[in-house]
N, C-alpha and C positions, 0 to 999 in steps of 0.2 A: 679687834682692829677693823677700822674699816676702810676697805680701798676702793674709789672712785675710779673708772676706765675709759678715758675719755682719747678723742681722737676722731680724723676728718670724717665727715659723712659727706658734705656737699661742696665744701670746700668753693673754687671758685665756677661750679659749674654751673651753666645761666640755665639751661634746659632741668624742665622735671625729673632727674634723676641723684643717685647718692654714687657715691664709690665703692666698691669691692671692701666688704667689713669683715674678711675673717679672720685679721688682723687680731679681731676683739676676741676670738675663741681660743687665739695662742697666747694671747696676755692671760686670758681667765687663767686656760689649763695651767699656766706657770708660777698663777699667784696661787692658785690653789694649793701647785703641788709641794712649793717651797714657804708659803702663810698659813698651812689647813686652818688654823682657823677664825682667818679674815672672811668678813663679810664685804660680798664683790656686789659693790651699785654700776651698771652697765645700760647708760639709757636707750641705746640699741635694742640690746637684751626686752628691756620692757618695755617699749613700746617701737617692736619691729615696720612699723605700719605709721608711724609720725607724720612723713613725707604726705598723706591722703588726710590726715585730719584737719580739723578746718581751722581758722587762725586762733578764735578763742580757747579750741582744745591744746594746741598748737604751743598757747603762750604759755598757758599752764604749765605744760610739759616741760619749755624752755626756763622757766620762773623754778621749779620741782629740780629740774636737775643743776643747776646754779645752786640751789640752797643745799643738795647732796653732794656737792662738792663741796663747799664750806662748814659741810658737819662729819668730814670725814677725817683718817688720819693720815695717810696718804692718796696719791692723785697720779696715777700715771696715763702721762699722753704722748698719744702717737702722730707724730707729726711726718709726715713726709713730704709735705708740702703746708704752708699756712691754712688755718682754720680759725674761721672767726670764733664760732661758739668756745672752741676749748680753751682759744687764746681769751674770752671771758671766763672759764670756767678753773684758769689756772691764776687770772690776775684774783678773783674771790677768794679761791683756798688757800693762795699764798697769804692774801691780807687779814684770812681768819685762821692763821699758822698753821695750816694744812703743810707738810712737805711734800715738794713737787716734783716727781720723775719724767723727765721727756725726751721718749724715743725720737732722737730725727737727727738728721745734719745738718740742720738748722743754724748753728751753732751761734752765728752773728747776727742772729734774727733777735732784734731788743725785747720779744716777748717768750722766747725759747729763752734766752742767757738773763734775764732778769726777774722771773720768777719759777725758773727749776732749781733745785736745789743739786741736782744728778741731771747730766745730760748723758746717753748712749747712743750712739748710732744707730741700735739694730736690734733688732729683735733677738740676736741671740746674745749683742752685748750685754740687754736687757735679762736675756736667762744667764747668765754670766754673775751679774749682779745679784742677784738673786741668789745662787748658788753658794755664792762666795759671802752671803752675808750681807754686803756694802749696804744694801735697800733695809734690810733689817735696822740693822745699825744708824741707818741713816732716821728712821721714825722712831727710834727706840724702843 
């Protein structure tokens, strides 16, 4: 199985910086410890350094992980505020029938409730889900 771990990096911030990702290291440990053995695409993870590359490496990157979402079997994002990229990387996987899990309160955000299949609030909803199954069940 493979799970895509997508979620805000820049969100709406206009200065050269990302937001606080360790968000990404409590989704991995949880897909890990309740999927062993899903293969976890996190484009944080590989390429921690995005943010300094220059646009053409940049696009690649954006183009690479867009298409790792749409060849995955689930997608879980973490939303805690709107994100462009993921809100692109969730409308793809949904319309190449990726299932879509998104952490946020989002709830009545038309790209949060229109292409998740599972909406959680929280991270520990999220280990909750996981736990109990739902997420499994939900990819099949």
């Amino acid at each position: 199985m493979r799970v895509f771990l997508c979620g805000i990096i820049q969100g709406s911030i206009a200065d050269f910086a990302v937001h606080e990702q360790s968000y990404r290291t409590r989704m991995r440990d949880l897909v890990r410890l309740h999927m062993p053995d899903a293969e976890i695409y996190c484009p944080v993870s590989l390429h921690p350094k995005s943010l300094h590359y220059d646009d053409a490496k940049a696009f690649r990157v954006f183009e690479e992980s867009v298409e790792a979402a749409r060849r995955s079997d689930l997608l879980v994002a973490y939303l805690p505020e709107a994100s462009m990229g993921s809100a692109i990387e969730m409308w793809e996987a949904r319309r190449a029938g990726v299932k879509v899990v998104a952490i946020s309160s989002m709830e009545h955000n038309w790209v949060v409730k229109y292409t998740a299949d599972l909406v959680v609030t929280s991270l520990e909803e999220f280990e909750q889900a996981l736990k109990d199954g739902t997420i499994q069940r939900l990819v099949g």
